[in-house]
C-alpha positions in Angstrom: 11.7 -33.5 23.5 10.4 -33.6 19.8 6.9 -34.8 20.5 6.8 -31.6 22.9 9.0 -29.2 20.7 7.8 -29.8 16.9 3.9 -29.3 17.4 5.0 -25.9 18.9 7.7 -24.9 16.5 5.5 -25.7 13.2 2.5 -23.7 14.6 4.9 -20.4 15.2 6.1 -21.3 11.3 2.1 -21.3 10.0 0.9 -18.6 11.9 4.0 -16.2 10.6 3.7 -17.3 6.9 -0.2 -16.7 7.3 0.2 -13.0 9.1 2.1 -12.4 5.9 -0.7 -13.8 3.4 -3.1 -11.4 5.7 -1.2 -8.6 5.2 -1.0 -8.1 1.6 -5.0 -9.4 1.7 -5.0 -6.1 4.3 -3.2 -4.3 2.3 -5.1 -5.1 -1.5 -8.4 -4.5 0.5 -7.4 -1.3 1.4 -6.0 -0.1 -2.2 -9.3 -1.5 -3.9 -12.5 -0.4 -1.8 -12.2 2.9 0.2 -16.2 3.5 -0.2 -16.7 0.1 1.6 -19.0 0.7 4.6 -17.7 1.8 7.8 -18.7 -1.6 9.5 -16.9 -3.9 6.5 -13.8 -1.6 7.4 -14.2 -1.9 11.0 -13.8 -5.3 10.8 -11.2 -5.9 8.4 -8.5 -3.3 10.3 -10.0 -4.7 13.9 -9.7 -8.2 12.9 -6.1 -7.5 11.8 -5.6 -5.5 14.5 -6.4 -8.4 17.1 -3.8 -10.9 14.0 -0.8 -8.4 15.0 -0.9 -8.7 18.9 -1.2 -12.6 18.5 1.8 -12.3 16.2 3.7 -10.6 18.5 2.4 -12.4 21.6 3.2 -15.8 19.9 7.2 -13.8 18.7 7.3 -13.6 22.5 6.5 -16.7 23.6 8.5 -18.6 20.3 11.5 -16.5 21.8 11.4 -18.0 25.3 10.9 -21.1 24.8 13.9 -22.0 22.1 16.5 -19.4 22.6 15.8 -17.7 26.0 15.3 -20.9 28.1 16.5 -23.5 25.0 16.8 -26.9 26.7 14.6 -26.4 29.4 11.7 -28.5 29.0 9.7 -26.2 31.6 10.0 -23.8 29.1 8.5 -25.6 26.6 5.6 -27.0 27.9 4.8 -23.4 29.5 1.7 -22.3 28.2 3.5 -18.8 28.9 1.2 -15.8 27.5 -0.6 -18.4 24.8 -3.7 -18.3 27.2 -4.2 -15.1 25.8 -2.9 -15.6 22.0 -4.4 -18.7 20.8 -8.0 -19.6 22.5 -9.2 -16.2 23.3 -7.7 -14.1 20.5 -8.9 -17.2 17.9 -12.1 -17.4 19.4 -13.0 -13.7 19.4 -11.8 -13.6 16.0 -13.8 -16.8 14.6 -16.4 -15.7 16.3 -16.3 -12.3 14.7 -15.8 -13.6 11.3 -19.3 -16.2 12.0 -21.5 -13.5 13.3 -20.4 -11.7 9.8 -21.8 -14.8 8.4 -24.6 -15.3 10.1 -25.4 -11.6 9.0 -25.2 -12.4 5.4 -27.2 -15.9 5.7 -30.0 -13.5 6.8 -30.0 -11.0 4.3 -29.8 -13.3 1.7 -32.7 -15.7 3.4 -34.9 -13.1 4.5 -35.0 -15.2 7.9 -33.6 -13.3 10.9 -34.2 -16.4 13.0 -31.4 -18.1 10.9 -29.3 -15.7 11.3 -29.7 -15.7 14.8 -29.4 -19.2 15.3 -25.7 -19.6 13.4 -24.8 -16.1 15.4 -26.0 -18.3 19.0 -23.5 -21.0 17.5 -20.8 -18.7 17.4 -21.1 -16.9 20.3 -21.2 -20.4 22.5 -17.8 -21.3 21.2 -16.2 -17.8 21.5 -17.3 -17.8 24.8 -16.0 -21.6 25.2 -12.4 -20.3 23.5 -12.5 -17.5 26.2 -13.0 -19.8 29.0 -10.7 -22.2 28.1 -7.7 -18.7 28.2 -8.7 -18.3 31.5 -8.7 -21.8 32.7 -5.0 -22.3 30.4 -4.1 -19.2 32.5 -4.6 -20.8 35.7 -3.1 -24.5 34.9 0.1 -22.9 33.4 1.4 -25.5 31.2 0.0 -27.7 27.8 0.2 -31.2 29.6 -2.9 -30.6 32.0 -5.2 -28.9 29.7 -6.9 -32.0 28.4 -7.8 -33.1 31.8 -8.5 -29.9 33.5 -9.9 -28.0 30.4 -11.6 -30.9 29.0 -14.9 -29.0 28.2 -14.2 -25.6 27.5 -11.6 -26.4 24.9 -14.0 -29.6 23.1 -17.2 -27.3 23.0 -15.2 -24.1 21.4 -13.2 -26.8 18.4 -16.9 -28.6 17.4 -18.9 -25.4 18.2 -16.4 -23.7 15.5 -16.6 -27.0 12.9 -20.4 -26.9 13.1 -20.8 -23.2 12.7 -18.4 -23.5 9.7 -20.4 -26.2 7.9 -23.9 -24.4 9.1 -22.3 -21.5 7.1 -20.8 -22.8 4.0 -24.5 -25.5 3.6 -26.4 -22.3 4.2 -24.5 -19.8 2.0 -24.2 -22.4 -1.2 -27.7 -23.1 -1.0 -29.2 -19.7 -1.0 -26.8 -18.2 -3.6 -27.7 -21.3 -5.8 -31.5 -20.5 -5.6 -30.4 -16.9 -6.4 -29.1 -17.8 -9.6 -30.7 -16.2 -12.7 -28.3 -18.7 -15.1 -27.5 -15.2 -16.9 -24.0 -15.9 -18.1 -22.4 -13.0 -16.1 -24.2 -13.1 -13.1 -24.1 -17.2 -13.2 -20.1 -17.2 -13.3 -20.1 -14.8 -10.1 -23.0 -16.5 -7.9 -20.4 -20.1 -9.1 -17.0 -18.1 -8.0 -19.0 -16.7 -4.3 -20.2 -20.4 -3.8 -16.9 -21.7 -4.5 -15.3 -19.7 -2.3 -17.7 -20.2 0.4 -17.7 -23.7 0.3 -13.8 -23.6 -0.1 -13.1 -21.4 2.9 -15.9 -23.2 4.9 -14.2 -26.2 4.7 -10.7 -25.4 5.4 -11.8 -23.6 8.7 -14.5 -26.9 9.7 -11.3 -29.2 9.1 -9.0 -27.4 10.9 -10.8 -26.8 13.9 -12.0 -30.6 13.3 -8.4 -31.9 13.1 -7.4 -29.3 16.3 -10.3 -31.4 18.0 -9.0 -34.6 17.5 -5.5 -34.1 18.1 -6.9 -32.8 21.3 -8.8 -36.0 22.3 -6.4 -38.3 20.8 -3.2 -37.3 22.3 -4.8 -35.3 25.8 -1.0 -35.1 27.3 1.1 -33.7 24.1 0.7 -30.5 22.7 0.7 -31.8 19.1 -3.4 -29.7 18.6 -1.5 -26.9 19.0 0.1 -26.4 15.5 -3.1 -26.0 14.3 -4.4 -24.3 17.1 -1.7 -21.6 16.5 -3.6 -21.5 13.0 -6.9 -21.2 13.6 -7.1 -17.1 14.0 -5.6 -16.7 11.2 -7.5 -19.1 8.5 -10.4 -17.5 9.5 -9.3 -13.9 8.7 -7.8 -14.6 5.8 -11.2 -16.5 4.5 -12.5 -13.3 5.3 -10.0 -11.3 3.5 -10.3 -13.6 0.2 -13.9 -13.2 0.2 -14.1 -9.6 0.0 -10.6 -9.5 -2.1 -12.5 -11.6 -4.5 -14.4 -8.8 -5.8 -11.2 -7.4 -7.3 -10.3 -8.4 -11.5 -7.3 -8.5 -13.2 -8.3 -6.1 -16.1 -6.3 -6.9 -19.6 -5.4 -10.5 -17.9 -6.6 -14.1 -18.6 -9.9 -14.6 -19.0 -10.7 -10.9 -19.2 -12.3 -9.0 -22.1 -9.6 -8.1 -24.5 -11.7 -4.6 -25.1 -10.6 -4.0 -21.6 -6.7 -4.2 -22.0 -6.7 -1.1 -25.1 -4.9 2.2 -23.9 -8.2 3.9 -23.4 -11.8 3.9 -24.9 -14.7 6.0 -25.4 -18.1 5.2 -26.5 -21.1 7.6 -26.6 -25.1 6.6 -27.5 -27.0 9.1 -29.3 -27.8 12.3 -27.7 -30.9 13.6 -27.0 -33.4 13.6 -30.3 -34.6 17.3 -31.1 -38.4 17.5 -29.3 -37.3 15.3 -26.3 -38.1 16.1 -23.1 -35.1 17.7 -21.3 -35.5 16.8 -17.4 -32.8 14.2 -16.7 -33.1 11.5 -14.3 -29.8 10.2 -12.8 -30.2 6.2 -12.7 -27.0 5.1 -11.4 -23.2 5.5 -10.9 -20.8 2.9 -11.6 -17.5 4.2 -10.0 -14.9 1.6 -9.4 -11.6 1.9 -7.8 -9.7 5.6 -7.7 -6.3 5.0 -7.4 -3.1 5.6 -9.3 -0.9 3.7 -6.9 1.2 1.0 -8.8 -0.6 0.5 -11.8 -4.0 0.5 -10.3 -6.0 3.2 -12.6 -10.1 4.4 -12.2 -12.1 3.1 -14.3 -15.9 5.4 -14.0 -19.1 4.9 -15.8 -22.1 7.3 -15.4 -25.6 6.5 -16.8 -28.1 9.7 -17.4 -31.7 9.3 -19.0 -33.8 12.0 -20.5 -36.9 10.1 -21.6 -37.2 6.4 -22.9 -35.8 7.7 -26.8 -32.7 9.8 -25.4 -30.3 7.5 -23.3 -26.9 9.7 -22.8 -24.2 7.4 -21.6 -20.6 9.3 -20.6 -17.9 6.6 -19.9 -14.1 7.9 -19.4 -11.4 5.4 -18.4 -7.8 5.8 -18.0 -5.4 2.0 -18.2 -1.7 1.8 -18.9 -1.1 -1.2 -21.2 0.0 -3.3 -17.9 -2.6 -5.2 -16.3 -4.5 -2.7 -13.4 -6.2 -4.2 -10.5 -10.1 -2.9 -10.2 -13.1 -4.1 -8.0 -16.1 -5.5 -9.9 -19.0 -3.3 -8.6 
């Protein structure tokens, strides 16, 4: 009963403890950027979205199989409603989070044929994912999927692994050429890449793993711990990514004239004879929020003429540490 029951078990435990880890991501994401776009937002609270039901399908199904029918070895080699919770809901999301990807890769490469290429990737093993719910649907139980869902199930694992790797060799090698060495923009083009190739790896090795649990052991349901995983690695790789914007200002490794009660600084005003039409060059406004320590933190640049440079800065911090987005 163990080989059956403990694959099972642990997958439930990983994909709870990682709906939490989500959740305050979620929940950090939302506090720090309300002027992100309306498509960034769409698919944070829609991938989440999709990370609940699975939660709640996978509560279900956990429920059945060791307290409703505990014993019954039917029960736990059901595939129950996990047709529905683990390949299509982990393939819609993976391939969600990719096509993201595959977005960026082309903005940052100038090549829409690249990006295209990693979103064809990503749409084959979504579709595969998909496919293999239905055909889980159909069989009804873990022990026949390797022989009856052979393909479906081995083109959506190395269709995710490759897309992953496609993604983390792409994004590291464009944000490298990017880099201008300047001291400030070098340390965040090396914290991106490291994430990148972090969260590129973890998601290509657990799908790889998932993959060869699946070929090695066709008639035990051992893939599935990490299968139960995969959804939500690759939202919360999401979720770090665009959380890793936000900075601890007044803690380690910040700029101590940051952690003050409050500062001012202003440049000379315009000179007498100046010209007096103002051009506005930019606004720096980071986050706007007074919820648990978080505090605004707003710079606004003005310009007169190339001698007359008016800068107006007002910031508000308590002397504990404050969360705010870099811009």
């Amino acid at each position: 009963m163990a080989p059956l029951a403990a694959p099972l078990l642990l997958g439930y435990l990983f994909n709870w403890g990682l709906y939490g880890v989500l959740s305050v991501q979620v929940y950090l994401y939302h506090l720090a950027f309300p002027k992100d776009s309306v498509i960034v937002k769409t698919l944070v609270y829609s991938v989440y979205m999709i990370e609940t039901a699975q939660t709640i399908i996978i509560a279900h199904d956990a429920f059945n199989a060791y307290a409703k029918g505990y014993g019954d070895l039917n029960a736990l080699g059901s595939a129950q409603t996990e047709w529905l919770a683990v390949p299509i809901f982990s393939g819609i999301v993976s391939a969600t989070v990719q096509i993201y990807y595959a977005y960026r890769v082309s903005v940052l490469s100038g090549s829409r044929l690249l990006g295209l290429a990693i979103s064809a990737i990503a749409l084959l093993q979504g579709s595969s994912a998909i496919a293999q719910g239905a055909q889980a649907f159909r069989i009804g139980n873990f022990a026949d999927l390797a022989t009856k869902a052979f393909a479906s199930c081995a083109i959506w694992l190395a269709g995710s692994a490759t897309c992953d790797i496609i993604i983390a060799g792409c994004m590291t090698f464009l944000l490298l050429r990017k880099d201008t060495k300047v001291p400030t923009t070098h340390a965040v083009i090396t914290k991106v890449v490291r994430l990148v190739i972090e969260t590129g790896t973890l998601t290509a090795l657990a799908a790889t793993i998932d993959i060869t649990l699946f070929l090695a052991f066709p008639h035990n349901s051992y893939h599935g711990c990490v299968a139960l995983t995969l959804a939500k690695l690759y939202s919360n790789s999401l979720l770090v990514l665009f959380n890793s914007r936000i900075r601890i200002v007044g803690g380690r490794g910040m700029d101590p004239l940051l952690s003050g009660d409050s500062f001012a600084s202003v440049l000379p005003k315009t000179q007498p004879g100046g010209s007096s039409r103002k051009v506005n060059l930019s606004t720096r406004t980071q986050l706007a929020s007074n919820i648990s320590g978080v505090h605004v933190h707003e710079q606004t640049w003005i310009a007169t003429d190339p001698e007359s440079i008016e800068l107006k800065e007002q910031s508000s911090f308590s002397k504990s540490p404050a969360l705010t987005p870099d811009a």
